[in-house]
C-alpha positions as CSV (number, residue, x, y, z in Angstrom):
1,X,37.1,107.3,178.6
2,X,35.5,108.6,175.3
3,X,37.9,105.8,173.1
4,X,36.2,103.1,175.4
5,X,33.0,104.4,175.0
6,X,33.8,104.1,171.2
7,X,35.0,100.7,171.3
8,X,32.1,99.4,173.6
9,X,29.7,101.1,170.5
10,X,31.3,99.7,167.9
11,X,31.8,96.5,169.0
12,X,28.3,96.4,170.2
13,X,26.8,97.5,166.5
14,X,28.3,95.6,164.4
15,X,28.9,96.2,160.8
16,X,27.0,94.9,157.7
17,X,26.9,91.0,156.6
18,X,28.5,90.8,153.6
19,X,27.6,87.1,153.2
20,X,24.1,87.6,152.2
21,X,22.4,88.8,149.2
22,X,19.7,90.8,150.9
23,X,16.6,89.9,152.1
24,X,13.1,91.6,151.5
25,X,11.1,91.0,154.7
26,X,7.3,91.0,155.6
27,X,7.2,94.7,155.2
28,X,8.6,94.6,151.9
29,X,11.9,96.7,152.9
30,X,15.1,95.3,151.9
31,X,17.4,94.3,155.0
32,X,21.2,93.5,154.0
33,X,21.5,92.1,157.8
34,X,19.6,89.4,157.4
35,X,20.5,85.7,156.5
36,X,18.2,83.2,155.8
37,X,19.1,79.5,154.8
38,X,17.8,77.5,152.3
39,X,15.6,74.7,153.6
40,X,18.3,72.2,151.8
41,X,21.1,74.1,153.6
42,X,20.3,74.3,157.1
43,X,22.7,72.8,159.8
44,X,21.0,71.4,162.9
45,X,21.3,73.7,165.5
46,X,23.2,73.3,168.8
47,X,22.1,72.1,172.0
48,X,22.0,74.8,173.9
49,X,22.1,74.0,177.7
50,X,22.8,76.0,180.4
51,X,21.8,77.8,183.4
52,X,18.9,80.5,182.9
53,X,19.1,83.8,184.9
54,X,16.6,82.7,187.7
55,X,19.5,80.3,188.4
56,X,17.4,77.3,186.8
57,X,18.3,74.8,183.6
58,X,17.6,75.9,180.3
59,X,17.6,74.1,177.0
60,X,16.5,74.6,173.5
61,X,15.9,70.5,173.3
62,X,12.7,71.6,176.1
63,X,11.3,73.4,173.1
64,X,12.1,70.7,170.4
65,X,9.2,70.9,167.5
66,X,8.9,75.1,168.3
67,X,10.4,77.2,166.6
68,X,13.0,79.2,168.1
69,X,14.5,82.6,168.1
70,X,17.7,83.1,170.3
71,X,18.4,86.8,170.8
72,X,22.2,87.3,171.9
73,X,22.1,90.3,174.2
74,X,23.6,92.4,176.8
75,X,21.6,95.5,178.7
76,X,25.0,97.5,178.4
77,X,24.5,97.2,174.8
78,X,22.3,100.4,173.3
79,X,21.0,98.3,170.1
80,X,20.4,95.9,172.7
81,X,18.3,97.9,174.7
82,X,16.4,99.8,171.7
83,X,15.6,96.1,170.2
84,X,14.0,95.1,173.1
85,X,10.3,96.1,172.5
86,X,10.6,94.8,169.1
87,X,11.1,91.8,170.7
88,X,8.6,91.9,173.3
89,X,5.7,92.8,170.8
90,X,7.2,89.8,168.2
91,X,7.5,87.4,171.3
92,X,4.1,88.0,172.6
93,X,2.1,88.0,169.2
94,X,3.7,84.5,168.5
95,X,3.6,82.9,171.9
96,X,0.1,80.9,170.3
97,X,1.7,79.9,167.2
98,X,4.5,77.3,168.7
99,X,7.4,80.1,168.7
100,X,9.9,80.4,171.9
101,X,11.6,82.8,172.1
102,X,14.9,82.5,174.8
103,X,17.3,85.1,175.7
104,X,21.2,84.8,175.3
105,X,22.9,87.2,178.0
106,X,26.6,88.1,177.0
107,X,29.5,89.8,178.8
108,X,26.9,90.2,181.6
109,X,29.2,88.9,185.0
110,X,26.5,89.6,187.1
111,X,23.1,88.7,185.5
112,X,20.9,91.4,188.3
113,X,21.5,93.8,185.5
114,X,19.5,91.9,183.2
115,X,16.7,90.5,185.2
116,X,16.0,94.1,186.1
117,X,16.3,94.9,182.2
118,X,14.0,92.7,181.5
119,X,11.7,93.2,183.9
120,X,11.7,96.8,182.7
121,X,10.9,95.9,178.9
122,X,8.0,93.4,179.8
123,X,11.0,90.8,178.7
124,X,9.1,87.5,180.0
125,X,10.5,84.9,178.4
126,X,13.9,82.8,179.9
127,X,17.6,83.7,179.0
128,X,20.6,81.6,179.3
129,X,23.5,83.0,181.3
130,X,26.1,82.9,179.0
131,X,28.5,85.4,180.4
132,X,31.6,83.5,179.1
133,X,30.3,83.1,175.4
134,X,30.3,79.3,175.4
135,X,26.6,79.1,173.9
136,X,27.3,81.8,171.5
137,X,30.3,80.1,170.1
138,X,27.8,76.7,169.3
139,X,26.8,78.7,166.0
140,X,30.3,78.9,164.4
141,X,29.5,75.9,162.3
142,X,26.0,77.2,161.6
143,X,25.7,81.0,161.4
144,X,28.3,82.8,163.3
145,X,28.0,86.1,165.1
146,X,30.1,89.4,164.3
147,X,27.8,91.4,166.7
148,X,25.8,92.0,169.4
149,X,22.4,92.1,169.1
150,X,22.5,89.1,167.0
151,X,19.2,86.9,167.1
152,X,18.8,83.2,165.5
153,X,15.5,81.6,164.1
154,X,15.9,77.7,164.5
155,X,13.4,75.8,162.7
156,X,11.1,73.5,164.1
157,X,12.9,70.3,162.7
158,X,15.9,72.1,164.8
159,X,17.9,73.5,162.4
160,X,19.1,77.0,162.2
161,X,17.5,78.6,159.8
162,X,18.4,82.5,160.0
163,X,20.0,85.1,161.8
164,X,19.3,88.9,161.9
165,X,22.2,91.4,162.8
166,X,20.6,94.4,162.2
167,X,21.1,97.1,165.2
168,X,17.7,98.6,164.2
169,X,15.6,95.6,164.6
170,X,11.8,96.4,163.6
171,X,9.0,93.4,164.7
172,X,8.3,93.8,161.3
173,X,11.4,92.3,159.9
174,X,11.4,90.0,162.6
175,X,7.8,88.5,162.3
176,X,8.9,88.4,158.3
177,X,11.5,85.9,159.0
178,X,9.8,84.1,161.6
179,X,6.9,83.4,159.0
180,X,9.1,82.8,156.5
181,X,11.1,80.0,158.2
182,X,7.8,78.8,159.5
183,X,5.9,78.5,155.8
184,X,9.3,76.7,154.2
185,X,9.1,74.4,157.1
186,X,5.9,73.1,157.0
């Protein structure tokens, strides 16, 4: 039982990104775990469509000219849950200044578990049931994922423009890139 737990841990935290150089975010702290693209460089993002966990359609083109973070999660996963007021605090300070932020639920069978989850952590904005990975695989031409918690910032021309790995998430960092990809878009 204790190799599982192991297993689930690891496979949950990820390990560094050892694609980027580094990135120095709003809060002038260095962060190895996150990428962010060159305007030049970005690859338009995937259209992500799908059903959300009230059962409802979801798609990223209903939020076409925002732009976007896409958090890949799970509420087994414990970087998962520690992330999640990071996010709540980032999603609701930006909710006036055209950001959406949607969910990603992963390896989740039975999505109860995460509307309860979110309804715990003040979550509030939608999530796509994605408990077979098909969404999450729509990045491997973009900005893959190693790990879980892995969130995406698409641009508001729709392109995706960074993703953060980092198991340790602050709204800091997080508001950083979000302004960043918002100023180099503009």
């Amino acid at each position: 039982m204790a190799v599982g737990a192991l297993v689930l841990v690891a496979a949950c935290t990820g390990g560094r990104d050892r694609t980027t150089d580094g990135y120095v975010g709003a809060d002038g702290s260095k962060n190895e775990l996150v990428t962010v693209v060159p305007v030049g460089d970005r690859k338009p993002a995937p259209k992500l469509e799908g059903e959300g966990l009230d059962g409802k359609p979801l798609s990223i083109a209903d939020f076409a000219g925002k732009t976007i973070v896409i958090n890949l999660w799970g509420p087994w996963c414990p970087p998962c849950r520690a992330e999640a007021p990071a996010l709540k605090e980032v999603s609701s300070e930006y909710a006036d200044k055209d950001v959406q932020f949607i969910g990603m639920l992963t390896r989740t069978p039975d999505s109860s578990s995460a509307i309860a989850f979110n309804r715990k952590k003040g979550l509030t904005y939608p999530s796509f049931a994605d408990d077979g990975g098909r969404l999450e695989l729509e990045f491997v031409d973009s900005l893959p994922t190693t790990a879980i918690p892995t969130t995406w910032v698409i641009d508001a021309k729709g392109r995706v423009a960074a993703r953060i790995m980092d198991p340790k998430l602050r709204a800091s960092t997080l508001a950083g890139v979000i302004d960043d990809v918002q100023k180099s878009t503009s």
